[in-house]
N, C-alpha and C positions, 0 to 999 in steps of 0.2 A: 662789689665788696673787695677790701684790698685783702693782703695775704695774712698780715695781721689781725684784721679784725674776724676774717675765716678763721684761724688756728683760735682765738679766744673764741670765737661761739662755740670750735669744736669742743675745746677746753671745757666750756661751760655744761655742754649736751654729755658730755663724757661722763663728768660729775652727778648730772641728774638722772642718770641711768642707773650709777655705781651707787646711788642712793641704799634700794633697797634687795641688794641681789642675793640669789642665793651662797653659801660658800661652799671652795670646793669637797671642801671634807663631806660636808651635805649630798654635794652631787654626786662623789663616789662612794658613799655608802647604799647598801642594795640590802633588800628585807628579805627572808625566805617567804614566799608565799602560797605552798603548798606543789604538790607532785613534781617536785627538784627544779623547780622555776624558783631565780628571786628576781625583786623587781624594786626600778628606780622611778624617780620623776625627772624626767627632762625637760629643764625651763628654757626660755628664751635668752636669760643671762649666759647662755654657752652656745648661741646661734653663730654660725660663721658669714651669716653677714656684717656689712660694716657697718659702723657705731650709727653712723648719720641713716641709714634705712631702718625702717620696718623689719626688725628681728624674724618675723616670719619669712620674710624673704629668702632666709637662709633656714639649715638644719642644725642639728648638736654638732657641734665639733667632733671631727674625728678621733681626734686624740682622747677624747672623753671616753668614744665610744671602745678605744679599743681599751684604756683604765678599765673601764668596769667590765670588757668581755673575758681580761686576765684573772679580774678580783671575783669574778662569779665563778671560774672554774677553781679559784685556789680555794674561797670560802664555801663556794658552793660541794666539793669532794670534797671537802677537809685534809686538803693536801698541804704538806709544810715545807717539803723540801722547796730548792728557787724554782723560780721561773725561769729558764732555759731559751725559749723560742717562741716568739705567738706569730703568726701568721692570719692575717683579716682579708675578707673578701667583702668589701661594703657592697651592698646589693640592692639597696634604697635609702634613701636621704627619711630617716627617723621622724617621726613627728614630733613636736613640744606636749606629750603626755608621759605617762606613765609607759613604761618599757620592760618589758620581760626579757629575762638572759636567762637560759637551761642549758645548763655543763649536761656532759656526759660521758663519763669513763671511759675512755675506748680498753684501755687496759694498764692493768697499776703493778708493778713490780717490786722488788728494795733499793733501787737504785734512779729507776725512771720512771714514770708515768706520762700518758698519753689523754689528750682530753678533746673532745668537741664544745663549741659553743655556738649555740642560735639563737638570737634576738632579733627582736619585734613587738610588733604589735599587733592588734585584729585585721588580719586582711593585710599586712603589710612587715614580709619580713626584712628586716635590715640588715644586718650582719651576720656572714657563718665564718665560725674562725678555728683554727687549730692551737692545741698550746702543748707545751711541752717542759714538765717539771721533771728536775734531777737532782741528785746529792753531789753534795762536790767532796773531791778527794782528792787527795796526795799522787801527785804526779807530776812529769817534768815539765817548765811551764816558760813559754816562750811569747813574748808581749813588742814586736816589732811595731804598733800602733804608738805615733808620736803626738803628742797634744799640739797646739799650737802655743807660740812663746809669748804672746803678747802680755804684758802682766794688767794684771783688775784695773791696777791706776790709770793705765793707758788709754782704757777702753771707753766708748761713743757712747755718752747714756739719753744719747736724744731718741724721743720716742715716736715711734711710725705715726704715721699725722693721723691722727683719730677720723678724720673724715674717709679714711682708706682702711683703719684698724678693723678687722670682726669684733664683734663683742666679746669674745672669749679672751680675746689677749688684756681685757683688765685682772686677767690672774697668774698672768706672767709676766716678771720684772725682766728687762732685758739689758744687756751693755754688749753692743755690738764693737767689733775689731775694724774700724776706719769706717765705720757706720753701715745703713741699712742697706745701701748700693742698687737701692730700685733702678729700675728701668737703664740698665744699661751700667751701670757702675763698674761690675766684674768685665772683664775680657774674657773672652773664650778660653785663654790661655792656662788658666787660673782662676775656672768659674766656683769657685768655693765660698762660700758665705760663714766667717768664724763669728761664735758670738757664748755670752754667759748669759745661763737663763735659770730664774726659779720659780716656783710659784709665789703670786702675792701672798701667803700664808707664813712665809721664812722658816717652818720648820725642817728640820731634818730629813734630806733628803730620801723616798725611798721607792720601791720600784714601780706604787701606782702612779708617781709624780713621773715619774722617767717616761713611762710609759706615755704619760701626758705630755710631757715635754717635748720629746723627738718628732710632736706633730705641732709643736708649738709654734711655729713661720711660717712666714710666705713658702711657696715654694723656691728653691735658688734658683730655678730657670728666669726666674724676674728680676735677678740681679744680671743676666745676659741680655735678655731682650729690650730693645731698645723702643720706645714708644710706651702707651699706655697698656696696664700690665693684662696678658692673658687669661681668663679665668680658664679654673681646670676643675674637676670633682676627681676626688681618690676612688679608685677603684682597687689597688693589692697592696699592701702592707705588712712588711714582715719586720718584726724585734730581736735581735740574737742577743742576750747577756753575756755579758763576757765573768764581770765581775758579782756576787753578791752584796748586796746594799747593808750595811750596820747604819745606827744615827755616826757611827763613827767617820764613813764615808766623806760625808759634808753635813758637818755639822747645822751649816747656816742655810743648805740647801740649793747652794748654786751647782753647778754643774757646766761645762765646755762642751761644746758643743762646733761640730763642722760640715757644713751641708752642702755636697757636689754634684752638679749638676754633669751626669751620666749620657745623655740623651734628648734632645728633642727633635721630635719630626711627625710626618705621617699620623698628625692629632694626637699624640701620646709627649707624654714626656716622662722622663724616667731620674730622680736623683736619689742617691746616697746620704747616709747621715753618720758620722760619729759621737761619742759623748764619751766626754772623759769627768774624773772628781777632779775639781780645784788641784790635787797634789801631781795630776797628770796620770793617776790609774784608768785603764779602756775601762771603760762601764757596758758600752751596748752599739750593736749598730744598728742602722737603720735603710730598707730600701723602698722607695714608695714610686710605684707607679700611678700615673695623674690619665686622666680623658680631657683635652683642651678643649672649650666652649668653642665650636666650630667661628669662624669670624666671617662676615661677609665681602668680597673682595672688593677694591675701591669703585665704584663707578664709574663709567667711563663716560663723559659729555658728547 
């Protein structure tokens, strides 16, 4: 098959998937269902395998998971102030059902509160995470984080070849900064991957999306590595907000985005993330530590 008529089957298989999926508004909404559990359904439209496989092949996306590990401790406490810090420890790869998330208090104050969060399922728990909500207040305020310059118009709006895409990424629009730079693109020198992302939904951006977002790519170690790309599963995951989300923020929902690749070796790899609004305000960082799928070394004749 030439490479053309590959990218249009993929084209085609993309579409008939995106037929009848679920939305994300859908996926991050959680029901209370009794003794301080609320719970979601987890479909296969948010599997992090790729388009062309068997969505079981893969689990929910992380980025989902930690969305709704945030939105169960804010909804779940009835907590108002921001979201401040989440910290995730994935612990098993979720199943495509139904998913309990139980916050719980560690301790609530008037200015800070502290939360746990445990999901899963029967016989299988997935994530336990930390969060950390605060009030913001008046104080001196020092913002050395620089966005990247590249302006909208400039930006690569070719789309990662759907036969390598997860299924999750049909609810992220992307325009990357001198494009996707797989397998070797970046230099070591300069392993940073700049790019704008929103959800397919274009509304107003806010900090369930963000949260969703900063887990929204490849990882950047795939823009270093040179050859066919490494698989990895997340293993720690930490959010630090900088800024509080208004619809003021980004109206249309985009967000800047810069992902550095930190570390790899020793089957781990370690990158960074930044997010800025469109006007160039920090919004949040991001650090993720990855477990590389072990590879088997060349053979030798």
């Amino acid at each position: 098959m030439t490479d053309g008529r590959r990218q249009a089957s993929a084209r085609l298989l993309f579409q008939d998937k995106a037929a009848s999926m679920q939305t994300l508004t859908e996926a991050l909404t959680l029901t209370p269902s009794g003794d301080g559990r609320l719970t979601t359904n987890l479909t296969r439209d948010f599997s992090n395998a790729a388009l062309a496989m068997d969505p079981d092949k893969g689990a929910p996306f992380g980025g989902l998971m930690a969305a709704l590990a945030a939105r169960a401790a804010s909804e779940g406490l009835g907590l108002t102030v921001p979201l401040q810090t989440l910290t995730i420890q994935y612990l098993a790869a979720a199943r495509f059902e139904a998913c309990d998330f139980t916050p719980t208090l560690l301790r609530g104050g008037r200015s800070v509160a502290y939360a746990r969060i445990e999901a899963g399922q029967p016989g299988r728990p997935a994530l336990s995470a930390l969060a950390t909500f605060g009030k913001v207040s008046p104080s001196p305020s020092i913002k050395p984080l620089t966005p990247p310059t590249t302006p909208f118009q400039a930006l690569d709006d070719t789309a990662v070849d759907p036969t390598l895409a997860p299924s999750f990424t049909r609810y992220i629009e992307r325009r990357f900064d001198g494009g996707p730079r797989l397998a070797g693109g970046n230099d070591v020198s300069d392993p940073t991957l700049r790019l704008w992302m929103r959800t397919a939904e274009h509304k107003p951006l806010d900090v369930w999306d963000l949260c969703f977002l900063l887990d929204g790519i490849f990882p950047a170690y795939m823009t270093v590595l040179r050859g066919p790309p490494v698989i990895s599963a997340s293993v720690d995951l930490r959010y630090d907000f900088i800024e509080p989300l208004t619809p003021e923020t980004s109206p249309e929902g985009w967000a800047v985005f810069q992902f550095t690749v930190r570390d790899v070796g020793g089957g781990w790899a370690l990158d960074d993330g930044v997010a800025f609004s469109p006007s160039g305000l920090p919004l949040a960082l991001a650090r993720q530590r990855r477990k590389l799928v072990p590879t088997r070394p060349p053979r030798s004749d």
